[in-house]
Steps between C-alpha positions, in 0.01 A plus 500: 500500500152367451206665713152353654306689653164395675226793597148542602481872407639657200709749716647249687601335169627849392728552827638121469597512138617863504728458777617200365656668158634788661714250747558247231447648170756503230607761274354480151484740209221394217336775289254643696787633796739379790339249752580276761271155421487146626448230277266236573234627707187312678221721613189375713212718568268237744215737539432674083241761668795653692593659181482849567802678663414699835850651502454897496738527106374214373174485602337622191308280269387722272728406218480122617152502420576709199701227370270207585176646351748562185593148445111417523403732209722298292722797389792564505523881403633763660245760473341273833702423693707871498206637678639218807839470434678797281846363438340254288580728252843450414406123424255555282579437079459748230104386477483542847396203619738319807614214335574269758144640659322124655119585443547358105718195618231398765206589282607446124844338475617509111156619478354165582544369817272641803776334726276615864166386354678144391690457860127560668311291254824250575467458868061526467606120321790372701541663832793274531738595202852663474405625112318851642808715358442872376843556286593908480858495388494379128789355302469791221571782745847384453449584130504835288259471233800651274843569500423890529308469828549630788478234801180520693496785793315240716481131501306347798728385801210254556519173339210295627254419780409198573170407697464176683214379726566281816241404793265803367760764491598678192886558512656715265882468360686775317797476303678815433824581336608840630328691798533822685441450850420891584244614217450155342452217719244734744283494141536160405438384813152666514360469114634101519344419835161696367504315190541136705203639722287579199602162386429328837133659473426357181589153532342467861894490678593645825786720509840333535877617502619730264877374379746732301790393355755810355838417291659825613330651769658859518492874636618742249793762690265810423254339758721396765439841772121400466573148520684585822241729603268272511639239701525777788120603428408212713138335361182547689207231522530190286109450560395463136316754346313348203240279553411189271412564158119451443424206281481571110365281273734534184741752360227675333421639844823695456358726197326727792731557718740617185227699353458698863910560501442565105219777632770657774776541297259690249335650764617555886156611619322139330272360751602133591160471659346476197711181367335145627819391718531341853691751786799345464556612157334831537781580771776401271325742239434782760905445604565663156278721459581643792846479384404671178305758679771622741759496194306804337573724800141669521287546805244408357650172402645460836165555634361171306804334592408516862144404417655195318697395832220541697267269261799208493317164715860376546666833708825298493519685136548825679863489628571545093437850542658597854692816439304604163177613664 
């Protein structure tokens, strides 16, 4: 069967989509494990703020915005984004760097092509045009550089996003050829729909839909009891919690905010105050710090993870940490 699905909220998306596969998936068995997929999936998230999952085991963004703020460095190794997301590790190559990593595709592809800054600069000329295309998947990830080689440990499962402007609103399409729907698609969801809001602010756009389109949209078998689990959790307030983005004025603006997350991982007790950002960034930064704090399991770091909580402007931030302190 095909699938559409139609949301405001993220978690609503999740519930639809999940429930969906697990009554109408099929059996497949590719490398990575057993699953039960659909092919042909359609995925609309109307309102792109609502990208944060309220759900009490999925609720967690820390690796989320882990991921995004690695794709912004332009990187793509693994000694970043392990701090966020550990089982990175077993798709990282011998020079451990994550192959199929996206910060070099959007910011250097073949080492030439800033792909983000030419899709902004794109739509500045010609709000109209269907050209604004940001390709990930490449034709040579298909190909071993020699006969000896191993294939690649990761390949991206995106293949392209496409941003188009109608009546004001920036719109943004993804492409993607594989996708999990349990640790993947909650990910995707958020770093794509950030990355058309930062987007939307720098070509003067209003938000519009968010569109994902998924080959093989699948849960693997070894997450089918929290799969299940989660459709009994029952989600809480769909209210969204992020508010809009504050206006940047190019992607230069970025290099601060990574140099603060830079700081933290370096340094759990950095001050964010001292870094020239707006609140809403600060939070984000404070959500991981906090994060980083708790994960050394010291009062004292405990103690300036409360203080962190208590400094956030957007409290919506705090439901991160119910049950940790």
């Amino acid at each position: 069967m095909t699938l559409l699905v139609t949301a405001e909220c993220v978690d609503d998306l999740l519930n639809d989509v999940h429930q969906a596969i697990l009554t109408n998936g099929l059996w497949n068995t590719p490398t990575k494990g057993a699953n039960i997929e659909i092919l042909g999936a359609y995925l609309i998230l109307t309102d792109p703020r609502r990208r944060i999952s309220r759900t009490e085991s999925r609720g967690k963004i820390i690796s989320c915005l882990g991921e995004l703020l690695w794709y912004l460095s332009a990187q793509n190794d693994l000694d970043f984004i392990r701090h966020f997301i550990p089982r990175y590790v077993k798709y990282a190559e011998s020079d451990g760097r994550i192959h199929g990593g996206y910060g070099p595709r959007l910011f250097s592809m073949h080492g030439r092509y800033n792909q983000l800054e030419n899709v902004i600069s794109l739509l500045q000329e010609k709000r109209t045009t269907r050209r604004a295309l940001i390709q990930l998947f490449d034709a040579s990830d298909l190909v071993k550089d020699n006969p000896e080689q191993k294939e690649y440990a990761d390949i991206p499962c995106t293949i392209s996003l496409q941003f188009i402007v109608r009546q004001d609103a920036l719109h943004l399409f993804v492409c993607m050829r594989s996708n999990d729907a349990f640790m993947g698609l909650p990910h995707d969801v958020f770093a794509f729909t950030m990355l058309q809001e930062l987007v939307a602010r720098l070509t003067g756009c209003k938000l519009g839909h968010y569109h994902h389109f998924v080959s093989s949209l699948h849960i693997y078998e070894e997450h089918f009891e929290q799969v299940k689990a989660l459709q009994q959790e029952g989600f809480m307030s769909t209210l969204p919690m992020m508010g809009d983005m504050p206006e940047i004025q190019s992607l230069k603006d970025i290099t601060v905010i990574l140099e603060a997350e830079k700081a933290l991982r370096e340094n759990k007790e950095f001050d964010i105050d001292t870094m020239p950002l707006s609140d809403y960034w600060k939070d984000l930064l404070r959500v991981i710090k906090t994060h980083f704090l708790l994960r050394s399991h010291t009062s004292a770091h405990d103690e300036l993870a409360r203080q962190e909580l208590t400094a956030l402007n957007n409290q919506e931030y705090r439901f991160i940490f119910d049950g940790k302190i």
